[in-house]
C-alpha positions as CSV (number, residue, x, y, z in Angstrom):
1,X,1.7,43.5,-22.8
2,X,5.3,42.4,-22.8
3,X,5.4,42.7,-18.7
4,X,2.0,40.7,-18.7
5,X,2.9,37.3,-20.5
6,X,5.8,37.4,-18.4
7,X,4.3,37.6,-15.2
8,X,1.7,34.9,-17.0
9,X,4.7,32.5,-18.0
10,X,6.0,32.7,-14.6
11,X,2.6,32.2,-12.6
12,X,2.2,29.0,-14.7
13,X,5.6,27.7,-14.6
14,X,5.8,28.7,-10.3
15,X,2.2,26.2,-10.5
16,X,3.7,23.3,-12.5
17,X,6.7,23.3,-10.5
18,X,4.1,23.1,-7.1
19,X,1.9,20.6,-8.9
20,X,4.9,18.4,-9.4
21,X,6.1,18.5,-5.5
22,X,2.7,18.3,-4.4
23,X,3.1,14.2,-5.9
24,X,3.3,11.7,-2.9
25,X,4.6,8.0,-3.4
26,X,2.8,5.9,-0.8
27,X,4.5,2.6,0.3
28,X,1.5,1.3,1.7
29,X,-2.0,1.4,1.4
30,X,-4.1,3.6,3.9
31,X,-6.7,1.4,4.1
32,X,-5.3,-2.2,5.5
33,X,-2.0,-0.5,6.4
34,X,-0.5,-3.1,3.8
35,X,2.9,-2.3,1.4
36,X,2.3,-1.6,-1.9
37,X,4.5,-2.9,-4.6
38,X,7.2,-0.8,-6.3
39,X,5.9,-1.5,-9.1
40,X,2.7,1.5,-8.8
41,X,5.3,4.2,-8.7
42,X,4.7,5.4,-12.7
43,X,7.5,7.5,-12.4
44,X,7.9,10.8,-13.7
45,X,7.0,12.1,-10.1
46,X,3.6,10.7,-10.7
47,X,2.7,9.5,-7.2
48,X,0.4,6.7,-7.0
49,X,-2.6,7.5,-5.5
50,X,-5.4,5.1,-4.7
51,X,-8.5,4.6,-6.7
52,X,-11.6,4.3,-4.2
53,X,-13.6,1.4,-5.4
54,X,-17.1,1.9,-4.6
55,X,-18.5,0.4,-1.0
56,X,-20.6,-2.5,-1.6
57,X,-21.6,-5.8,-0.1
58,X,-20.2,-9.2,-1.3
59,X,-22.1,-11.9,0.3
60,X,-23.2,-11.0,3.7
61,X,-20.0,-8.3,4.2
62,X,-19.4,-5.0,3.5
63,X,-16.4,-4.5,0.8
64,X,-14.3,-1.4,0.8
65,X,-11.4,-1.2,-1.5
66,X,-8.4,0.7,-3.4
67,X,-7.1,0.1,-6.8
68,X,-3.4,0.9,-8.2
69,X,-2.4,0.6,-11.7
70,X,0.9,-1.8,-12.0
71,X,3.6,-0.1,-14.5
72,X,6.5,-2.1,-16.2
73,X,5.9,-5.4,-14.5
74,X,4.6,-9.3,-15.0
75,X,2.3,-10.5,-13.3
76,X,4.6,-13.3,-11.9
77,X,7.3,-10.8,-10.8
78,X,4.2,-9.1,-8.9
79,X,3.2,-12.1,-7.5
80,X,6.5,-13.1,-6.2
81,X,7.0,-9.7,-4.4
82,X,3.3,-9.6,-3.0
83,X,4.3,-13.7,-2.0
84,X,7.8,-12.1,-0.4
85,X,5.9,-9.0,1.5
86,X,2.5,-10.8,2.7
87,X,3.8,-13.3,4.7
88,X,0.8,-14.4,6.8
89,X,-1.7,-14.4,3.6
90,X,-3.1,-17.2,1.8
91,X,-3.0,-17.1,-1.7
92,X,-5.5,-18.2,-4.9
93,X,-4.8,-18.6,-8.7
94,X,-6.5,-18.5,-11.2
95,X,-8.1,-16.7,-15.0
96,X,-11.0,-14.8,-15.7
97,X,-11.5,-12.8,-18.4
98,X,-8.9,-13.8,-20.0
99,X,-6.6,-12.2,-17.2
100,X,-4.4,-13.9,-14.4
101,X,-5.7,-13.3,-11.2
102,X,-4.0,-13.9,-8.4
103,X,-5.6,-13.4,-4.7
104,X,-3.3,-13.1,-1.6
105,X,-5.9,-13.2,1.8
106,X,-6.0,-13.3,5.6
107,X,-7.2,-16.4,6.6
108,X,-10.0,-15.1,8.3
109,X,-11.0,-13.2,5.2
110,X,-11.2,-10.1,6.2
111,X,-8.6,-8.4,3.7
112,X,-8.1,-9.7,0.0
113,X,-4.8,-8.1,-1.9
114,X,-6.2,-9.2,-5.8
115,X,-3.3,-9.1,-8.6
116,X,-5.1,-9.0,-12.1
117,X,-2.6,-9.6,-15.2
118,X,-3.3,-7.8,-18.5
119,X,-5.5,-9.4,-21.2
120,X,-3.6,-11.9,-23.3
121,X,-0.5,-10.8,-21.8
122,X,2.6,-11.8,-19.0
123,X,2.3,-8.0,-18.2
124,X,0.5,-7.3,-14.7
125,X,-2.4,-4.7,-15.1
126,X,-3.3,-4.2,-11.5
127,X,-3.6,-4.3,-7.4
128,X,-6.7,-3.8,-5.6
129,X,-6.8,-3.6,-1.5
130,X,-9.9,-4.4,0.6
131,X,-11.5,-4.9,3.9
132,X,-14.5,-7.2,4.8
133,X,-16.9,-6.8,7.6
134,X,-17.4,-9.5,8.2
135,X,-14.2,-11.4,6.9
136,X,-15.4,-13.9,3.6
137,X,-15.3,-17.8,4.0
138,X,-12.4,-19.5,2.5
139,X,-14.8,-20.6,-0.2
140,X,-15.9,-17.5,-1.5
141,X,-12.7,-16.5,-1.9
142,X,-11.4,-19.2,-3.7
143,X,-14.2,-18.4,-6.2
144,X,-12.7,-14.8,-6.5
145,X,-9.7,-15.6,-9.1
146,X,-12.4,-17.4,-11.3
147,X,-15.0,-15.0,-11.2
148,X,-17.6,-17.4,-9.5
149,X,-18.1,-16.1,-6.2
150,X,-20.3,-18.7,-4.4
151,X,-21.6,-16.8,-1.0
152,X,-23.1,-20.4,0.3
């Protein structure tokens, strides 16, 4: 019995050990190609992985998109290293739900970065990537850090 909990002990310890170096910390997003802030890196050999959003349609274009989690930053210290990294991308402000929302786009509108800020809070909660096909007018996404997404 003795020789079997041992070989179980090691089995499970040789698996946690894989588990942990299995991890990856992406710097950028494999969807646009875009860095990703420092700041999704939970630590503890984590990784940060994407969250697939679901493919829909946002107007007349077809959305596909990735969310991160944001640990142990504001949302203006995001801002200001999204502001430093995306150099050719508009940006919008603005709160809905209560949470700071802050979009960075290509002109064209054809990839949004979206900061969302934590509830009541200067913490940052959030960054979802995505592509549209076709790119969204400038109007629509100036509606996007309100919440009232006008596809006219």
């Amino acid at each position: 019995m003795k020789t079997y909990l041992a070989a179980l002990v090691a089995v499970s310890l040789a698996v946690a050990v894989g588990a942990q170096t299995k991890t990856k910390l992406h710097t950028t997003d494999s969807l646009t190609g875009l860095p990703l802030s420092p700041a999704t890196d939970p630590g503890r050999n984590l990784g940060n992985e994407p969250t697939a959003l679901p493919d829909s349609n946002v107007c007349k274009s077809k959305m596909q998109g990735q969310f991160y989690s944001l640990f142990h930053i504001t949302t203006d210290a995001t801002t200001a290293w999204y502001t430093q990294n995306l150099k050719d991308f508009k940006v919008a402000k603005g709160t809905e739900s209560g949470r700071a929302q802050v979009v960075f786009y290509k002109p064209e509108g054809t990839v949004l970065v979206i900061v969302t800020g934590g509830a009541g809070t200067p913490d940052a909660y959030s960054v979802a990537y995505e592509r549209y096909t076709p790119g969204l007018s400038e109007k629509t996404i100036l509606g996007v850090p309100q919440g009232k997404i006008d596809c006219r």
